[in-house]
N, C-alpha and C positions, 0 to 999 in steps of 0.2 A: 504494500500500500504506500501510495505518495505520504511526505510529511504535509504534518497539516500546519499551516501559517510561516510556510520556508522562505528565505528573504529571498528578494529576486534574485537571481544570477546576475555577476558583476565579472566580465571580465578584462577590465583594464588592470595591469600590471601593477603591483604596489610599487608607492615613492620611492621603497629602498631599496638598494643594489648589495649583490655581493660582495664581498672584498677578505681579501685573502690575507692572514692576521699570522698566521702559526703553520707550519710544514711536522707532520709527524710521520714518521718510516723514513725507509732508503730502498731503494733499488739497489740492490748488489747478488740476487741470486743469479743473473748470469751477463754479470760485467767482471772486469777488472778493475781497479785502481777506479772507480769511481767516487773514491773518499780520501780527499786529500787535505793538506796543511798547503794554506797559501805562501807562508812561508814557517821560520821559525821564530821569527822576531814580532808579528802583527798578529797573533793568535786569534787567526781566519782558518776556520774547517770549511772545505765548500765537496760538495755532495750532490748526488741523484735524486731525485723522487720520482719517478713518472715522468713526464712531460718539463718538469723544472727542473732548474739548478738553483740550487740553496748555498747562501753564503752567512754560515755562522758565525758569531762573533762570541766567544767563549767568554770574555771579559763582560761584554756586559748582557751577555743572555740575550743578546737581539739577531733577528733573521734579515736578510736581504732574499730580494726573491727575484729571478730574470725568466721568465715569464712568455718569451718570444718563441718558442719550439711549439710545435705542431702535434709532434708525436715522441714517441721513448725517447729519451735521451741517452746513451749508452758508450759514447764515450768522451772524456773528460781529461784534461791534462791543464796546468798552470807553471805560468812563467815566475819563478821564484821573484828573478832579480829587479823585473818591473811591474809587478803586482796583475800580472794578464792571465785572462784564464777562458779556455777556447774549450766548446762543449760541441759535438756530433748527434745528432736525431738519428732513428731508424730514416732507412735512406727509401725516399719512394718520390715521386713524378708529379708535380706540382704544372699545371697550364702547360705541360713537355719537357720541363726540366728537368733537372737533378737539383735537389737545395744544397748548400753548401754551409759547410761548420761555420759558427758564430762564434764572434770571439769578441 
C-alpha cells in the first residue's frame, strides 16, 4: 500500500557537495614501492589509494590529496632531492590516446 500523507517528490540536488577530508587504506596488494618517504629530512609518506595519491605529513597528522587520475594508480616513485613525485594510472585509451604519468 502507498504511504499515506508522503511529501511530494523533490528532486533537485541538495546545496551540499562532497568533499574529501581523510584517505583510509593503501593499495599495495599488487604494486611495488607504492609507499614511500618523500625524503628523510620533511617527514612526507606519500602513498596509493585507489584512484589517488596521498601525501602524508607525519608531523602534523594532515593529508594532501592529488586527485587528477582516472583510474588505479599503481605506480609511484619520488624525486628525493627536489621534493617531485611522478605517479602512473592503469594504462587505457582516453578520445585514442595513451595518458601519460603525472608528475
Amino acid at each position: 500500500y502507498p504511504p499515506t500523507d508522503a511529501p511530494a517528490m523533490d528532486a533537485t540536488p541538495p546545496p551540499e557537495s562532497l568533499r574529501l577530508s581523510w584517505v583510509y587504506g593503501f593499495r599495495g596488494y599488487d604494486t611495488r614501492r607504492t609507499a614511500l618517504w618523500s625524503s628523510a629530512d620533511d617527514g612526507f609518506v606519500v602513498y596509493t589509494a585507489a584512484a589517488l595519491v596521498v601525501r602524508y605529513n607525519c608531523d602534523k597528522h594532515a593529508q594532501a590529496h592529488f586527485k587528477e587520475h582516472t583510474d588505479d594508480v599503481l605506480g609511484l616513485t619520488v624525486h628525493r632531492g627536489r621534493g617531485l613525485v611522478a605517479s602512473a594510472q592503469k594504462s587505457f585509451r582516453e578520445g585514442g590516446r595513451m595518458r601519460k604519468p603525472t608528475i
